[in-house]
C-alpha positions as CSV (number, residue, x, y, z in Angstrom):
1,X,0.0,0.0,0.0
2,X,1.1,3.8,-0.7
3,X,0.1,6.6,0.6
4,X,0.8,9.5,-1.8
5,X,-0.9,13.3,-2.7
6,X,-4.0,13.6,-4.2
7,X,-3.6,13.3,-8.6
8,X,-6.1,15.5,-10.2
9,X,-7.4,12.3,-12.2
10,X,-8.1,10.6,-8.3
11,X,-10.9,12.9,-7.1
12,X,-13.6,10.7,-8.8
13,X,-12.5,7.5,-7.3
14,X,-12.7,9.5,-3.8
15,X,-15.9,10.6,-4.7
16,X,-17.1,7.1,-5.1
17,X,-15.7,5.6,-2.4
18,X,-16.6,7.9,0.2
19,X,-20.1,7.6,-0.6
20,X,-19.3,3.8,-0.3
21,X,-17.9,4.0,2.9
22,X,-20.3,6.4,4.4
23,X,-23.5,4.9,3.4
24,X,-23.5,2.8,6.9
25,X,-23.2,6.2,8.5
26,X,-25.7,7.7,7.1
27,X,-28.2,4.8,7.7
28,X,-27.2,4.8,11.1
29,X,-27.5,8.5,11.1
30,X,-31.1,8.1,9.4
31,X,-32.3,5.4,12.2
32,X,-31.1,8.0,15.2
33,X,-32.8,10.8,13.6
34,X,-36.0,9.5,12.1
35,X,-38.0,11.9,10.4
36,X,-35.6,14.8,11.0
37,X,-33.1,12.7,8.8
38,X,-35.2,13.7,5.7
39,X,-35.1,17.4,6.7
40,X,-31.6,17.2,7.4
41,X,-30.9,15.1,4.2
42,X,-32.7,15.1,1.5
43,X,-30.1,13.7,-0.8
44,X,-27.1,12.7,1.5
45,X,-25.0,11.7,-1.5
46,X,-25.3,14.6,-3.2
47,X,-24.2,16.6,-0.4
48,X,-21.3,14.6,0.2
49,X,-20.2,13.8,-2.8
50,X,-20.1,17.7,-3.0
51,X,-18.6,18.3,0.1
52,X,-15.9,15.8,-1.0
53,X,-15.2,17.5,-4.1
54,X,-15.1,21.1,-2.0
55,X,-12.6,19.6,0.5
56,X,-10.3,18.4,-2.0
57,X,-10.4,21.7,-3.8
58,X,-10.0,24.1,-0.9
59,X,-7.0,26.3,-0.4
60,X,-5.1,25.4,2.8
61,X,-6.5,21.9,2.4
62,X,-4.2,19.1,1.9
63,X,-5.2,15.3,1.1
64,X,-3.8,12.3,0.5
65,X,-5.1,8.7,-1.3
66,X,-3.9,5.3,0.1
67,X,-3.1,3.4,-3.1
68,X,-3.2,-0.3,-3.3
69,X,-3.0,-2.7,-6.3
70,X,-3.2,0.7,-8.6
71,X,-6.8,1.5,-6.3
72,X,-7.7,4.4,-4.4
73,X,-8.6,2.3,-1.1
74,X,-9.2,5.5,0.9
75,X,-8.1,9.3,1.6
76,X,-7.8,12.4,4.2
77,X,-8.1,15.5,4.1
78,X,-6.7,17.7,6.5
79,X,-5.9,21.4,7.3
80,X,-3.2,23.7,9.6
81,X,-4.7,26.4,12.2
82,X,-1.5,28.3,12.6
83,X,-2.4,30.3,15.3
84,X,-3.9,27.7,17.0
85,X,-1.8,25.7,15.9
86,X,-3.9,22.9,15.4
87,X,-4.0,20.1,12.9
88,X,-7.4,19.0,11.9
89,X,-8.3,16.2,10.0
90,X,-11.6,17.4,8.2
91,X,-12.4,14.6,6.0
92,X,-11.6,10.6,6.1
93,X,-13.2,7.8,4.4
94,X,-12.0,3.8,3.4
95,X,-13.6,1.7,0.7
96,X,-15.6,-0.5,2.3
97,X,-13.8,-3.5,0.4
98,X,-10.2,-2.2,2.2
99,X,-11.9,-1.6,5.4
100,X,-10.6,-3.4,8.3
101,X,-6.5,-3.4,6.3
102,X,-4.9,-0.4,8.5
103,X,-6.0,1.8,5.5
104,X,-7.8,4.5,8.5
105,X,-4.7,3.8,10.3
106,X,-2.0,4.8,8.0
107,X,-4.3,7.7,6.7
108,X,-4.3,9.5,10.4
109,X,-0.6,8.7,10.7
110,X,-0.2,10.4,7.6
111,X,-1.8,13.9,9.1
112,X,-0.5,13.4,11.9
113,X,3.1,13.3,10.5
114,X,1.9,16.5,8.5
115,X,1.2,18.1,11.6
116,X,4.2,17.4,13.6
117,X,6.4,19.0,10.6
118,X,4.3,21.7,10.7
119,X,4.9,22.7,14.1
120,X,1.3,21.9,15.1
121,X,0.8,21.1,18.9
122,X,-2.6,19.6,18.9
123,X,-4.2,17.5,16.5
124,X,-7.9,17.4,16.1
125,X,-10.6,15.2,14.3
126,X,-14.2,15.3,14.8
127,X,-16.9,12.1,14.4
128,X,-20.8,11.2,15.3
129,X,-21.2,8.8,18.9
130,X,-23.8,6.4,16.5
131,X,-23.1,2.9,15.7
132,X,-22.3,4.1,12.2
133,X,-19.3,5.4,13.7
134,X,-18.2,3.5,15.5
135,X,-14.9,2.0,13.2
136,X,-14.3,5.6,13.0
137,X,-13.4,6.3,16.7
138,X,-11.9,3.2,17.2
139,X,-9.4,4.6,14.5
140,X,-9.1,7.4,16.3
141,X,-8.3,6.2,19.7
142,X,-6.0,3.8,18.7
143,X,-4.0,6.7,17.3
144,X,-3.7,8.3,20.8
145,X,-6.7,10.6,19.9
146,X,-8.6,11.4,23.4
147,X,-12.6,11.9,22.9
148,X,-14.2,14.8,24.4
149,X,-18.3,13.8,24.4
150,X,-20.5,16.3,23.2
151,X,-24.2,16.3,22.6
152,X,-26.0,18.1,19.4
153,X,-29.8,18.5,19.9
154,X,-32.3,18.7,16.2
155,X,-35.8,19.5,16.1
156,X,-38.2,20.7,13.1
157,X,-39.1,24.0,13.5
């Protein structure tokens, strides 16, 4: 497996995958939320696939693609707060069909690497607390990451 920048001819690929590797979220997402989920979502691939497509395009963003067997098996995305210095990793997603391989790992060890040559002090990544993601935080706190629980309230107005 390689780990290398994002080629302009990859964002496709990343598309498609994260929308692969998400859709469990989302259900999960969907079965929390019930009705809202609709008013939240009305086309959650859309959205993403568009938010995927921003993130990858942003200024100040940087991403990289795990490569394996000439495949984009997964990508990050992730950002320096100078005067925070903070490291955030915005965006992270896994094929479904390399899940479970060390793909997540060696993506967050990636940022994180990014961040220590950046002079960051802190690194930062934010996730849901629903079953959906649950492979995400175990990602994360085998990486050394230490969850702070917060709670998000929806209604329909």
């Amino acid at each position: 497996m390689e780990v290398r920048e994002l080629a302009e001819g990859d964002l496709d690929a990343v598309a498609a995958l994260s929308l692969r590797a998400w859709a469990p979220v989302f259900a999960s997402l969907e079965a929390a939320l019930g009705g809202l989920f609709a008013v939240m979502h009305s086309d959650w691939r859309a959205d993403q696939e568009r938010a995927v497509r921003e993130a990858c395009a942003t200024d100040g963003m940087h991403v990289w693609v795990a490569e394996t067997d000439g495949e984009v098996a997964g990508f990050v995305a992730a950002r320096l707060d100078q005067a925070e210095r903070t490291g955030e990793i915005y965006m992270i997603a896994v094929d479904p069909a390399h899940q479970r391989a060390g793909v997540g790992s060696l993506l967050t060890s990636r940022a994180l690497d990014w961040f220590r040559a950046g002079g960051m002090r802190l690194a930062m990544v934010e996730t849901g607390g629903d079953p959906g993601h649950g492979p995400a935080r175990r990602t994360y706190e085998r990486a050394g990451f230490t969850p702070l629980p917060t709670v998000r309230y929806f209604r329909e107005v």
